[in-house]
N, C-alpha and C positions, 0 to 999 in steps of 0.2 A: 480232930486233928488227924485221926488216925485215916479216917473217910479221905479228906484231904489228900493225905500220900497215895492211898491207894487209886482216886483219883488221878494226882499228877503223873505216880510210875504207868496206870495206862497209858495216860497219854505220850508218856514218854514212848514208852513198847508201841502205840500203834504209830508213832510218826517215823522212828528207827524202822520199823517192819515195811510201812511206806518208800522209805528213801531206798532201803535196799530193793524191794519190788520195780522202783521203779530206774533204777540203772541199766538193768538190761533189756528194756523197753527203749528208751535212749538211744544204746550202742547198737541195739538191732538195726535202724535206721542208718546209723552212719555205718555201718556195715555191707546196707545194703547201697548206700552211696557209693562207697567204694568202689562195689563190684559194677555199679553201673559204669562207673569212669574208666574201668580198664575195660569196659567194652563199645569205644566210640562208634556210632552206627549211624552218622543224622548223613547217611549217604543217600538218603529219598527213596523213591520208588519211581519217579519219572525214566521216562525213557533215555536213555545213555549209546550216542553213537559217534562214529567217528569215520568220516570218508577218507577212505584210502584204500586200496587193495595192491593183494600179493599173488602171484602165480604160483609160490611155492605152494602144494596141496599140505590140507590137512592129513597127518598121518594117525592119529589117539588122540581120547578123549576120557579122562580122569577125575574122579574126585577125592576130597581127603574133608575129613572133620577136622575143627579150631576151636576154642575158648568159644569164641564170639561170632560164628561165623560159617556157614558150609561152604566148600569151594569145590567149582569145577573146572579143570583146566584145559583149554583144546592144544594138544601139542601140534605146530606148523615148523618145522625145523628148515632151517635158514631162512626163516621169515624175520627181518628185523623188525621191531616193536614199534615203529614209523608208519610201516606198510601193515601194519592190520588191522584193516577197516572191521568196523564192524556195529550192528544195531541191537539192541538186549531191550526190551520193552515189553508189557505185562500185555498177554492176549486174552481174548473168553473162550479163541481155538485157535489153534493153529493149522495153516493150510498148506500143503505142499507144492512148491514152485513150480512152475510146469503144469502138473494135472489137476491143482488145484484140489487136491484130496485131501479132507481132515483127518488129522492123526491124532487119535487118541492119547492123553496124558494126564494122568495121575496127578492129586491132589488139589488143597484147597483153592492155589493159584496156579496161575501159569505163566513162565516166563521164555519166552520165544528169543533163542541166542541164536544171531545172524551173522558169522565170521564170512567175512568179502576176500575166500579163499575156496578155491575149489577142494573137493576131498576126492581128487581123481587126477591122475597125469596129464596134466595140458596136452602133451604131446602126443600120448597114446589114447587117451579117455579110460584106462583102466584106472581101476578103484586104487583111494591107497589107505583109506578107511573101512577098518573088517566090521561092516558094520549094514543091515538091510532097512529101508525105508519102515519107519512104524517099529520097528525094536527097539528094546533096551539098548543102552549103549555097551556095546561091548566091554566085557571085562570091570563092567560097573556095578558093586552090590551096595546099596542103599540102607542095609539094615545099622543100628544104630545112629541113624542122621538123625538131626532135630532140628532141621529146616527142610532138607529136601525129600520127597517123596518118589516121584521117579524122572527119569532122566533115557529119551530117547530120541534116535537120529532118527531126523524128518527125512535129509534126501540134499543132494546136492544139485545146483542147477546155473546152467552161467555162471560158473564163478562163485556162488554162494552156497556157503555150506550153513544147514540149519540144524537146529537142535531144541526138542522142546524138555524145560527143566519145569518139572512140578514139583510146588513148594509148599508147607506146612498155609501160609496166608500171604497176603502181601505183604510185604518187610520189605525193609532197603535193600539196596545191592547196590557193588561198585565194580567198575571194569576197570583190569590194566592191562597196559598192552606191552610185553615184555618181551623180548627178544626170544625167539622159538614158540611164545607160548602166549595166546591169549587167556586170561583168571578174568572167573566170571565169580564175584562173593555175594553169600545172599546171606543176612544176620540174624541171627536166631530172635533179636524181639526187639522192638522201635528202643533205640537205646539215646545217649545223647548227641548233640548235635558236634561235627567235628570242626 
């Protein structure tokens, strides 16, 4: 009899020690559900364009960290968000308009931002982006990003101003096109679908 209890209290002790073990094995899961959900990403990776262009020039080019997300911003001010054409598509390199010369860029991927905006005074052909073919983007520091790796202006040509963004890998990215400013998002890791 005695065998008996001490039998049953194990058993009791190791299914109690069980249940508790395994609660937070459970909630780890839906935890990590969660955080996928506040971070919707099923924006693809195919190429994202939109015909239309602006005469206003490109004047700055920005980035900022999010939750979910690294972004770059090209500012075009008095460009309505109508008029800004533009192609964002994953390259193996990217070549410069005109001379057709490859520009070096940083990271696992690459993603070629083609604003259908000059970065120079229509009327003068002077620059109004402080910025040289093949450099960093002016006034862009990359450190702490965890998507993007580096970020430099290609050159401007006819009307089109380029920009190559390199990125941790290929990930989604979504374009908006918003009044002064075209947002180019590229997401920190294949998340779910929106």
């Amino acid at each position: 009899m005695v065998r008996s209890r001490t039998v049953w209290a194990a058993t009791a002790l190791m299914t109690a020690t069980l249940a508790v073990a395994a609660v937070p094995a459970q909630a780890a899961p839906a935890a990590a559900a969660q955080a996928v959900a506040a971070c919707p990403t099923g924006w693809g990776s195919l190429d994202k364009s939109y015909t239309a262009a602006s005469a206003e020039p490109v004047q700055y080019a920005r980035t900022g960290r999010h939750d979910c997300y690294d972004r770059l911003v090209v500012d075009i001010p008095g460009a309505a968000g109508a008029d800004l054409g533009h192609s964002v598509r994953y390259v193996d390199r990217i070549y410069q308009d005109g001379s057709g010369r490859p520009i070096a860029v940083g990271g696992g991927a690459v993603l070629e931002v083609r604003v259908h905006a000059p970065a120079y005074d229509p009327d003068t052909g002077l620059p109004t982006y402080p910025g040289g073919a093949g450099l960093p983007l002016h006034g862009v520091d990359l450190t702490g990003y965890q998507t993007f790796r580096d970020a430099r202006f290609v050159g401007s040509f006819e009307g089109d101003t380029q920009i190559g963004l390199g990125v941790r890998a290929r990930l989604p990215f979504r374009v908006l096109r918003l009044a002064d400013h075209l947002v180019v998002d590229v997401a920190h890791t294949w998340g779910t679908a929106l």
